[in-house]
Structure formats: C-alpha cells, structure tokens
N, C-alpha and C positions, 0 to 999 in steps of 0.2 A: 054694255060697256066692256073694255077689254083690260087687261091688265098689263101695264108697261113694267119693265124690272133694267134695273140698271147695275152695274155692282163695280165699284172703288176699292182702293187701299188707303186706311188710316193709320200709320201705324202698323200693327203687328195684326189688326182689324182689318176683318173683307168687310165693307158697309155695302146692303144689297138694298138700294130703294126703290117700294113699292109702291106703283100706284092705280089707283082703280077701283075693280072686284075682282075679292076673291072668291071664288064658288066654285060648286063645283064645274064648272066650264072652265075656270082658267087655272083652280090650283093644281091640275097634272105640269103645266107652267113653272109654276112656283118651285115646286117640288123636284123637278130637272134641274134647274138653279143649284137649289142647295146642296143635290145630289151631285152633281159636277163639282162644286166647290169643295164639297167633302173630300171628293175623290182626287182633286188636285193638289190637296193636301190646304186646304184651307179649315182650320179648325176653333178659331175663333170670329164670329159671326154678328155682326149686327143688322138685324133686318129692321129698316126705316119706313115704319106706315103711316109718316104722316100724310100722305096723300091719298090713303089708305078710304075709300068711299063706303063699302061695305063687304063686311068679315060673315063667315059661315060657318056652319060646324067641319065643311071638307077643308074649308082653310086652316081650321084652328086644328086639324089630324094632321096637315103638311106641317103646322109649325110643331106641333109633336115629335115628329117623326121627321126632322131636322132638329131638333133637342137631341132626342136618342142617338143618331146617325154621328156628332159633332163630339157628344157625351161619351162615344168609343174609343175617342181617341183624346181623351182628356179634355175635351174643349170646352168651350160655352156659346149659346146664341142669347142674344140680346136682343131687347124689344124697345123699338122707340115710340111712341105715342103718346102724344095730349087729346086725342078727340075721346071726348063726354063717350059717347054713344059706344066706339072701339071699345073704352076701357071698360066699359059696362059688360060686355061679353067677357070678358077676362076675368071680369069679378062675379058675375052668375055662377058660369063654371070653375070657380077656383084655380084657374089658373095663373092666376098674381100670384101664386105662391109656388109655381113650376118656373116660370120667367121673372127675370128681373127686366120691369118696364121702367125706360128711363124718357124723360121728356125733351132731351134733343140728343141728337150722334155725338157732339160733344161731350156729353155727359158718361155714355155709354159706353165711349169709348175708352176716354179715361177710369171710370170704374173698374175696381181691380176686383181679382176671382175670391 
C-alpha cells in the first residue's frame, strides 16, 4: 500500500493528513512533507493519522525528527488518532508522553501550547 499526504491550513495550523503505511518505503515521503513545511516556515503542525493503516519504527523516527526539526523554532507537532492498534505503539514506546495525541483536528487544533 502506498501512503497518500495531503496538507491544509487551520488556522495558525498546517493539518498534514495521512493515509496508508507508513514504513520504511514510504516514510522518506512523510519526512519531505514536514521537512518542506519546516522549511517554509511552517511551525505548528498537526499530523492526522486517522487513515493511518499501519505505523513502524521508521515512521515513528520521521515523527521524531519532525518534533525536533518544528521544536527549533519554537513550534509544536500534534498527533491526531483514535485507532486502538496506532495508539498502542505510542504507548509501548512511551511516546504519549513526547506528543500530545488528540482524537480529532479539531481538537488539536484548538489545543493551546
């Protein structure tokens, strides 16, 4: 499966929705995205995986490393997800406590830093 990315403005918010997998085949992908975004000066982030199929450990180093990359210039990335299975990798690895995951772009976006 391939992984489709799309990315809006909400607000003072890029919303970048993802959908598919992420692996390592497509998060070199992912990681263009939000290195562009960075770099056009976009520094508050909400990345939307509810279409989100299946997450990897090269997926979860791109959302890393779009944390750090956003976090240099004062920013934040947001995480949107309700899938059981998603969230469960995020709470293996401890990273609920690196991102704040919110259950829809609404929410996320509204959420203040």
């Amino acid at each position: 499966m391939d992984l489709s990315l799309s990315t809006r403005t909400v607000g003072d918010r890029t919303v970048v929705e993802v959908g598919g997998e992420i692996d390592v085949y497509t998060a070199p992908k992912l990681r263009e995205q939000l290195v562009e975004l960075v770099n056009d000066g976009s520094y508050h982030l909400v990345v939307d995986m509810e279409r989100v199929d299946f997450l990897d450990s090269t997926g979860l180093g791109v959302l890393v490393g779009g944390l750090k990359r956003v976090r240099a210039h004062e920013g934040s990335l947001r995480l949107v997800c309700n899938q059981e299975r998603i969230l469960k990798i995020f709470r293996i690895t401890g990273l609920t406590k690196v991102f704040p995951i919110h259950t829809s772009v609404d929410e996320a976006v509204s959420a203040t830093d």
